[in-house]
N, C-alpha and C positions, 0 to 999 in steps of 0.2 A: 340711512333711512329717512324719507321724508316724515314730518313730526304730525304732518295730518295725516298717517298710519296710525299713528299713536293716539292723538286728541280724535278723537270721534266726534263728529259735530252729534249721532246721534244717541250717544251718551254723554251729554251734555245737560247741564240744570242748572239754569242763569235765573234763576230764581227760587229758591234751596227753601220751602214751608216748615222743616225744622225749629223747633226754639232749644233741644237740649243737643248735647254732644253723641248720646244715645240714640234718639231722634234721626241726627244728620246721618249717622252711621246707616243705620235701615231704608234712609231713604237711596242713598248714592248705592247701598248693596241690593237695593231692589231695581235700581234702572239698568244697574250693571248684567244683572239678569233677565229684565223685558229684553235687552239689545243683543243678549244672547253670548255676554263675556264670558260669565259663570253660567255652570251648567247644576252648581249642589249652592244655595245661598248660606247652610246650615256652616258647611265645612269655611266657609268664604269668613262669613261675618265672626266664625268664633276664633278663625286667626290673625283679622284684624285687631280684635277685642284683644287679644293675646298679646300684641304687638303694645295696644294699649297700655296693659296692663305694667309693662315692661318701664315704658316711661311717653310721656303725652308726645304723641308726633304734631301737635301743634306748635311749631318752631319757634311762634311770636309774628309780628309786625303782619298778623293777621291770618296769616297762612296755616294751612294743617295740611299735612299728608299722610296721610293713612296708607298703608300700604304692608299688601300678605304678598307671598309666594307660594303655591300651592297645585294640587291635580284639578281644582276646581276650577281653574282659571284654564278655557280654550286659547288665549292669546291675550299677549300684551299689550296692554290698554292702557290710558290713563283720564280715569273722569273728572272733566273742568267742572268745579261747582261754585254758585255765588249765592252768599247771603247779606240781603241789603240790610236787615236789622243787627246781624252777626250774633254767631254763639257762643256760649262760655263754653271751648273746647278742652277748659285747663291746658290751658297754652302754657309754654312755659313763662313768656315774660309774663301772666297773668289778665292778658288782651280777650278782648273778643277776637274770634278768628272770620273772615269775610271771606276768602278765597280756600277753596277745597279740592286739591289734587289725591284724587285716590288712585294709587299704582296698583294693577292687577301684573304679575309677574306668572307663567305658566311653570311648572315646575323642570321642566327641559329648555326653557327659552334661549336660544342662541345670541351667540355675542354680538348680534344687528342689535339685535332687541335690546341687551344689556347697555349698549351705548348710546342706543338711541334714547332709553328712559336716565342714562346716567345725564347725557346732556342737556336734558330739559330740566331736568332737577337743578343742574347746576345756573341754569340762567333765572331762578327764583330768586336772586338776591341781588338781583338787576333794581332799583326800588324806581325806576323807570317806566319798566313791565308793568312791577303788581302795579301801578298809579292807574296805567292805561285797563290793568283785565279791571281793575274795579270800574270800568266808566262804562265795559264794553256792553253792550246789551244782546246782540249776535254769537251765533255759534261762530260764524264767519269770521267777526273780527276777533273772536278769540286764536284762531286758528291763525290766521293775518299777523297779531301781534307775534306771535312765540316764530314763525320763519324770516319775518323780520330778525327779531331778536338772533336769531339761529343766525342767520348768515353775518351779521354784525358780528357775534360771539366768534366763528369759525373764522373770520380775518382779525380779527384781534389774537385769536390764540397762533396763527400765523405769521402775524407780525412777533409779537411774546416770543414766540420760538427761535427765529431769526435774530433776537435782541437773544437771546440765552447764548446763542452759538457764536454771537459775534463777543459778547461778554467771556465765555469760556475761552476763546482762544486771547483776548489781549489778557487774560490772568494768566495762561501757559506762556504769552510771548514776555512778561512783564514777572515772573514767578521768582527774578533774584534782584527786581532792583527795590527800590527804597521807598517806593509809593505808597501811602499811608493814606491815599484819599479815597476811595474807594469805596462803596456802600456796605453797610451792615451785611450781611448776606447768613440767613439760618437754613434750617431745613426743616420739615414735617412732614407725618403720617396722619393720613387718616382713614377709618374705618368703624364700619357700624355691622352688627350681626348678620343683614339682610345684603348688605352693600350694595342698595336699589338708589337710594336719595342721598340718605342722611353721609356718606362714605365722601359723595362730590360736592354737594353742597356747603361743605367744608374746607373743603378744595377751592371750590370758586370766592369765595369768605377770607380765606387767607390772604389770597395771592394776591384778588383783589383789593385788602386794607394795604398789605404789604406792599404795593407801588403808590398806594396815597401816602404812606410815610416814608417811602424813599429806602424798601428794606428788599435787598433780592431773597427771592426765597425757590425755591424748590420743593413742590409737594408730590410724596406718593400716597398711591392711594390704594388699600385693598379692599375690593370694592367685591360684586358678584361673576366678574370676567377676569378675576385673579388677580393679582400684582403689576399695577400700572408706574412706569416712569421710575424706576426701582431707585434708589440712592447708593451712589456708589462710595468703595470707603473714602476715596478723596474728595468727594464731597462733604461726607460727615466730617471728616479733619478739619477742613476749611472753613465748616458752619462755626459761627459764635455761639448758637445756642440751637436745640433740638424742641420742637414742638410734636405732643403723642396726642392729639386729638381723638380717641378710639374705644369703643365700649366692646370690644374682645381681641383676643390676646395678636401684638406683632413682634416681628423679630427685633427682640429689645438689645441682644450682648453686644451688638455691635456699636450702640453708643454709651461703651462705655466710659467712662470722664469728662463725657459734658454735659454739660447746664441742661437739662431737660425736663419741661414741662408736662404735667401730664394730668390731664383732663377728659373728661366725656366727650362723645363728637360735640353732642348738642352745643357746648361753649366755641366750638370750632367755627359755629355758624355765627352764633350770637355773641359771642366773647373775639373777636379778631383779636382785636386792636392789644386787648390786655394778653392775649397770649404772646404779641407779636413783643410785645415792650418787656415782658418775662426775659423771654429769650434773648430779645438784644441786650439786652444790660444786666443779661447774666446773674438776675438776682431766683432763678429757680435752682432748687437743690444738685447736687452732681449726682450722677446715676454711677452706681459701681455694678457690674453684671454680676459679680461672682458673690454678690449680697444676696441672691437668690430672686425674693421676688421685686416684681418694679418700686419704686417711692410712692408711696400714697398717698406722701401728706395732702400735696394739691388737690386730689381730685374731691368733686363731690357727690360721688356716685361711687361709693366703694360696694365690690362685691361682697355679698353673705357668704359666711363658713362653711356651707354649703355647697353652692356655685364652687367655689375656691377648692372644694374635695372634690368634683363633678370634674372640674376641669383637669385635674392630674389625674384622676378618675380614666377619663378617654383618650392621654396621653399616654397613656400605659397599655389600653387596648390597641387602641388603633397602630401601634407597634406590632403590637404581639400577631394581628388578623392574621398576616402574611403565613403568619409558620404556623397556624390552625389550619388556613384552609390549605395551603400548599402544602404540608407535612398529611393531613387528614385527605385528603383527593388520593396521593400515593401510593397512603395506607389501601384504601379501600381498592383501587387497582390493584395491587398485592392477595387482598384478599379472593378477588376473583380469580387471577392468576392461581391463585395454593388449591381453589378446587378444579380449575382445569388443565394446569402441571405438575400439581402436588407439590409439596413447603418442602422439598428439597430443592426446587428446581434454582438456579441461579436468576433468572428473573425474578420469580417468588420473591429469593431474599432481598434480592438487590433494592428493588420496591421499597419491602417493606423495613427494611435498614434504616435507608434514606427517609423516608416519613418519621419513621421513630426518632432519629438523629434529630429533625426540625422539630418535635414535640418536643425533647428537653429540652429545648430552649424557653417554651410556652413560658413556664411560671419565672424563671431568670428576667427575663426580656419585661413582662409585668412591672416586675418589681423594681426591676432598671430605669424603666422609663416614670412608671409612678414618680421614682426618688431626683430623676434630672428634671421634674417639674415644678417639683417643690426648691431642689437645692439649687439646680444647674447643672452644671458637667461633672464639678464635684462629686455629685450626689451618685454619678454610676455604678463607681464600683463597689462602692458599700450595697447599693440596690441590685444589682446581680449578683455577687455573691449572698446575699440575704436571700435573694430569690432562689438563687441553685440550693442553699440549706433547705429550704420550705420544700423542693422536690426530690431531698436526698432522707428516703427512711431512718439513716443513720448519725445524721449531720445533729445530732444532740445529746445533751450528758447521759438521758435515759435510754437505753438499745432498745427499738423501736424497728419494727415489721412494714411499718407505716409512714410516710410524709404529712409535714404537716397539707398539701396541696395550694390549692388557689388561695385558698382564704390565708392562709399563714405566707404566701406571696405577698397577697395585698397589705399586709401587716408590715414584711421584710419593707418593703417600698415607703410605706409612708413613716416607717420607724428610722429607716435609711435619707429620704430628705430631711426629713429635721430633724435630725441629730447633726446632717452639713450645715442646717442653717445655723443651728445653736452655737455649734463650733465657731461660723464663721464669726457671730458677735462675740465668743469669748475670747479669739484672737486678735479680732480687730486692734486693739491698742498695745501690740506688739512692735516694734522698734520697725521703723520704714526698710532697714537692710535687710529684715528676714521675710521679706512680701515674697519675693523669688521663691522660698521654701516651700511657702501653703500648699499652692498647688499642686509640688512636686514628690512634700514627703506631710506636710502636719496633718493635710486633708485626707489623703490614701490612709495614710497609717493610721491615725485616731479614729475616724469614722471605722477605717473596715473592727476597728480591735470593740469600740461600743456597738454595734449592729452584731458583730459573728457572736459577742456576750449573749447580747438580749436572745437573739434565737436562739442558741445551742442552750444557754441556761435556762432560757425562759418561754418561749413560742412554742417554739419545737417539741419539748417534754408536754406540756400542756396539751398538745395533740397526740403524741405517744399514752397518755391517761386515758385521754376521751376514747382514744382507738380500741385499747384495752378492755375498757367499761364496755363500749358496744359489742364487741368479741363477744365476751360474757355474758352476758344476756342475748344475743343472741344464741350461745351454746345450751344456756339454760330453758329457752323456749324449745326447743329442740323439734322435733315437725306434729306436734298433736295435733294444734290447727295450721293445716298447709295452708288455706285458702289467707288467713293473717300472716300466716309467716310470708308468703309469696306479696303480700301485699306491701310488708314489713321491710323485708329486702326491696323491693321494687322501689318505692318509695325512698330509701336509704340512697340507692343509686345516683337519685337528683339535688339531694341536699347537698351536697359540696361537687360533685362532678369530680372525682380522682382523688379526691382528699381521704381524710381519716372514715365518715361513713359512706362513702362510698368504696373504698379499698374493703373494710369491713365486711360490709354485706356480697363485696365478689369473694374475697378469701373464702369465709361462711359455705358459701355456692360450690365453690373449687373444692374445699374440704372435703362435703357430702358427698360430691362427684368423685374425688378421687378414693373417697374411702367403700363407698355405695357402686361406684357404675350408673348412677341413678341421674337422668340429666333435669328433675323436674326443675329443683335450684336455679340450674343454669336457666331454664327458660323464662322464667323470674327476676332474674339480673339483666342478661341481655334483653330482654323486652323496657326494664325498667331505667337501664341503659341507652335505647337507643330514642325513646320519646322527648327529651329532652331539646336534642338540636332537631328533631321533627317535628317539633311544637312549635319552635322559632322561625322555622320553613314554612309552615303554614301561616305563622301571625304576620310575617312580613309580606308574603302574598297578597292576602285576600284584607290586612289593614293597611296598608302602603303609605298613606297619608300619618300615621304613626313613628313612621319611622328614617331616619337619615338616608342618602343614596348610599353610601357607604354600609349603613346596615341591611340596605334591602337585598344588595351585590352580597353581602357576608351570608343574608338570611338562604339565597338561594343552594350556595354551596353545602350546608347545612341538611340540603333532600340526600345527599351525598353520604356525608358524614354521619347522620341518621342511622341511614340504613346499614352503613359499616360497622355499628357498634361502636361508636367515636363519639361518646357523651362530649366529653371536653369542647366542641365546637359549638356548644353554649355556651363555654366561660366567659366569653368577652360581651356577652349579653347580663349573665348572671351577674358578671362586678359590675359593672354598667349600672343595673336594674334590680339588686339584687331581689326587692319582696317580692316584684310583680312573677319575676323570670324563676324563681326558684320556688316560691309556693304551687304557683299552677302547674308546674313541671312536678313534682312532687303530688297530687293531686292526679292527674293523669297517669304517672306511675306507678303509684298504689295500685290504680284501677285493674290498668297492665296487667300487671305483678300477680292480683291476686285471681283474674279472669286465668291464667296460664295454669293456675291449681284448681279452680272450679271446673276447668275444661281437661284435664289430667294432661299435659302438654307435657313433654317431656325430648329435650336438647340436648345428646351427648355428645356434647363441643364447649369447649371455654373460650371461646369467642368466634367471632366472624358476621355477629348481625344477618343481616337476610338472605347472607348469601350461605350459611346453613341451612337453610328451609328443610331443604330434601332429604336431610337426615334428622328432621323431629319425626316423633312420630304420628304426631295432627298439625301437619302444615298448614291447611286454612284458620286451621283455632291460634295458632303459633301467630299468621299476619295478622287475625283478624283481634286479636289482642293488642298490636303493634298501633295497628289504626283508630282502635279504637280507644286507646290513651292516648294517642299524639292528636287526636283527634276534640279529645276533652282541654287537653291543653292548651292546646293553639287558641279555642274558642277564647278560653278564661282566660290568656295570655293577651289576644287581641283588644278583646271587650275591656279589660282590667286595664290596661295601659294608657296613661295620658298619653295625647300626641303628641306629635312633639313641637317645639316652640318652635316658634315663628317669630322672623325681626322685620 
């Protein structure tokens, strides 16, 4: 793509009236809008700010780039700005900054576009360039310099590549003799949240110190167009040292035993040289993979307690989505099926088999992946089995009706990593001849025998109590007020989603039903049941900018599982989310719940969502409770939700 696509002469500001870093912000988000980039300034500027917030994209040696990815953004831009008096950007080197590239990224943008803002970022550390854009007084010769620059850069990395391939093969033709002359040679990654700028500009930082000291290197980069230039293992063997330039997570087991550096991108830009000298002379720490998390010492940007829970947090979901929405889609064709062949028919079961099969996995697979985030690979099989206990009613000392569900998953999982990590320090100073063992018997056997403890003694019974207690008071309230009790139950439903009250309040329903004939119960559950992932169906809709592509694809499936009566296809929103997603859901449910007894509704069916309709006996009151809690929800759900971050 030519880069006057990108540089817009007519969002340009060669002269920036600015004097604060606030200031410069409003002013380059309002040109971006007179020239018709952004079409919402409100959603633009508060995920720049965001971006801010995270840490100053003011690089140093003058420069800032700001830069969101968002629905606000019609096309990708990028506005040149200059300030001749310069602002206090809180740069990082502590600079005034004079030159200002704001990257608008559209939230679909294609990999033209990804490349073409990836390689203009990277010719920023040209100090060539910035010399001439600060002289430039024209939109023109701004535009002038950077294809300049471009085509200069595009036969240099031409020629680079040519010298790689001629260097890679006299290392294959020369791989057994005695040649000991041969240049330093490491390797690196880099990556930044957004993978717009800061991903290449790191990239060009390296490579380029790296031939002023005479050091071959190799960089990959995971940037916003995926995994560029990947490192293969014989390259990792043959590097001296590994450079992690990267402010979120990359594929780290693979270097395991050597020297490796690891640092924020930002130093990747402004720190070359000392990164480069780290790794050739091998004075950064040795990475071991099976130590769980990466070495921290170096870095100066370690992540919060928080982040670090977040982050194992959505490798546990985003595991798990597949066998929610594929197991839950199933179910619900099943369910259609049973009213139009009847639940003998072999399809019927076949369906709904197969779905149910992929639901046991839900809470295992959770708490699996939770526990290989925290430990590693170690850490699975204690975290699936932790996780199958949490979904087996009986998997604990107390005999229980009841699992403990999701939440005693997420417990299995993070009780399952770090009990491998603990382990792995208490082993570590064990005799070098029994390394072999760890993985094969000390790791399996001690973790799974501490984790199946802690639940069966401990987790586990703790939910068979609470089960119990709920039981009980709910038999003691008994139906004097339907309109509370339906709201009681209703609400029960969205608090854990499968777990102790939600199993609770369906038993409760199923009892009355099977001892009564009486389905008002049931319309109370399932109404308070199915709001949950209809709530998430609509937040992800109609708040879109809220939410990850990944969530917005999981939210729509959700209209699906909804209506099936398939609470559970909110769990990986609820562990995710949990105050926002489980209060408002809860909240809407009640509502449900308790509309289904002020309107005498009555369900004689233990399950199937809306595809019973035709046998309540007030079918519009039956949906129109349905709608009108998923309805409350979604809103609370939407509105209450931060968006989500922006790099």
């Amino acid at each position: 793509m030519d880069l006057k696509q990108l540089l817009l002469k007519d969002a340009m500001i060669m002269d920036l009236k600015a004097d604060t870093k606030e200031e410069a912000i409003e002013e380059m988000v309002d040109k971006y809008y007179q020239v018709g980039v952004i079409n919402d300034k409100d959603l633009y500027k508060s995920d720049i700010l965001k971006r801010e917030a995270q840490t100053s994209t003011g690089i140093g040696d003058g420069i800032a780039m700001p830069h969101a990815r968002d629905k606000a953004v019609q096309r990708a831009t990028v506005l040149f700005a200059k300030s001749s008096k310069g602002i206090d950007y809180k740069s990082l080197d502590g600079q005034p900054a004079y030159l200002f590239f704001m990257i608008a990224a559209p939230d679909g943008a294609d990999n033209l576009h990804l490349q073409a803002l990836a390689a203009l970022s990277s010719l920023l550390i040209n100090p060539e360039l910035v010399a001439n854009l600060k002289k430039a007084t024209t939109a023109d010769e701004v535009q002038n310099l950077f294809n300049e620059a471009m085509k200069a850069k595009e036969a240099k990395d031409k020629a680079d590549e040519e010298k790689q391939k001629a260097k890679e093969a006299e290392i294959e033709a020369s791989a057994n003799s005695e040649n000991k002359d041969e240049k330093p040679y490491i390797v690196a990654v880099t990556a930044c949240p957004t993978g717009i700028a800061h991903t290449y500009m790191a990239e060009a930082a390296l490579k380029e110190q790296a031939e002023k000291m005479g050091v071959d290197i190799k960089v990959e980069t995971n940037g916003s167009e995926g995994v560029k230039h990947k490192l293969t293992a014989n390259e990792i063997n043959r590097a001296t040292g590994v450079i992690i330039a990267a402010d979120k997570k990359v594929d780290m087991p693979r270097f395991d035993g050597k020297h490796l550096v690891n640092r924020p991108v930002s130093d990747g830009i402004n720190k070359a040289e000392e990164l480069i000298n780290l790794a050739v002379e091998q004075k950064a720490p040795v990475f071991h993979s099976e130590g769980g998390a990466v070495e921290e010492e170096e870095s100066t940007e370690k992540r919060s307690l928080w982040s670090k829970i977040y982050a194992d947090l959505m490798n546990g979901i985003s595991n798990m989505l597949p066998f929610v929405v594929g197991g839950g889609i199933l179910m619900a064709i099943s369910f259609l099926l049973e009213n139009s062949v009847g639940a003998h028919s072999q399809w019927f079961l076949f369906f709904n088999n197969v779905g149910n099969y992929a639901f046991s996995f839900l809470i295992p697979v959770l708490a699996a992946y939770i526990a290989v985030s925290i430990g590693d690979r170690p850490a699975l099989l204690p975290g699936f089995v932790g996780g199958y206990m949490a979904s087996q009613a009986t998997a604990s000392v107390i005999s229980s009706k009841s699992p403990a569900g999701f939440i005693g998953g997420l417990l299995a999982g993070f009780i399952a990593g770090w009990t491998v990590v603990y382990l792995k320090k208490a082993l570590k100073n064990l005799p070098k001849s029994l390394d072999g063992l760890k993985p094969i018997l000390l790791y399996p056997v001690l973790s799974l025998l501490i984790v199946g403890a802690i639940m069966y003694f401990a987790v586990d019974p703790v939910f068979a109590v609470v089960n119990h207690g709920i039981t009980s008071f709910l038999e003691t309230m008994g139906t004097g007020n339907a309109v509370v009790l339906g709201a009681l139950l209703g609400g029960m439903m969205s608090i854990d989603m499968g777990g102790p009250f939600n199993k609770a309040a369906y038993t409760f329903a199923i009892g009355t039903f099977t001892a009564t004939q009486n389905g008002a119960l049931m319309a109370a559950v399932m109404v308070g049941g199915m709001i949950p992932p209809l709530a998430i169906a609509i937040a992800t809709t109609f708040w879109k900018n809220k939410f990850t592509e990944q969530e917005r694809q999981a939210g729509l499936s959700n209209y699906v599982l909804g209506i099936s009566f398939i609470t559970e296809g909110a769990i990986p929103f609820a562990a995710g989310d949990p105050l926002h997603v489980i209060v408002s859901s809860v909240i809407g449910s009640a509502i449900g719940g308790g509309l289904t007894q002020l309107w005498h509704v009555n369900v004689p069916a233990p399950h199937g969502g809306i595809f019973v309709t035709p046998l309540a006996n007030k079918p519009l009151m039956y949906l129109l409770a349905v709608i009108i809690g998923s309805i409350i929800s979604g809103v609370i759900y939407g509105i209450w939700k931060p968006a989500k971050k922006k790099a």
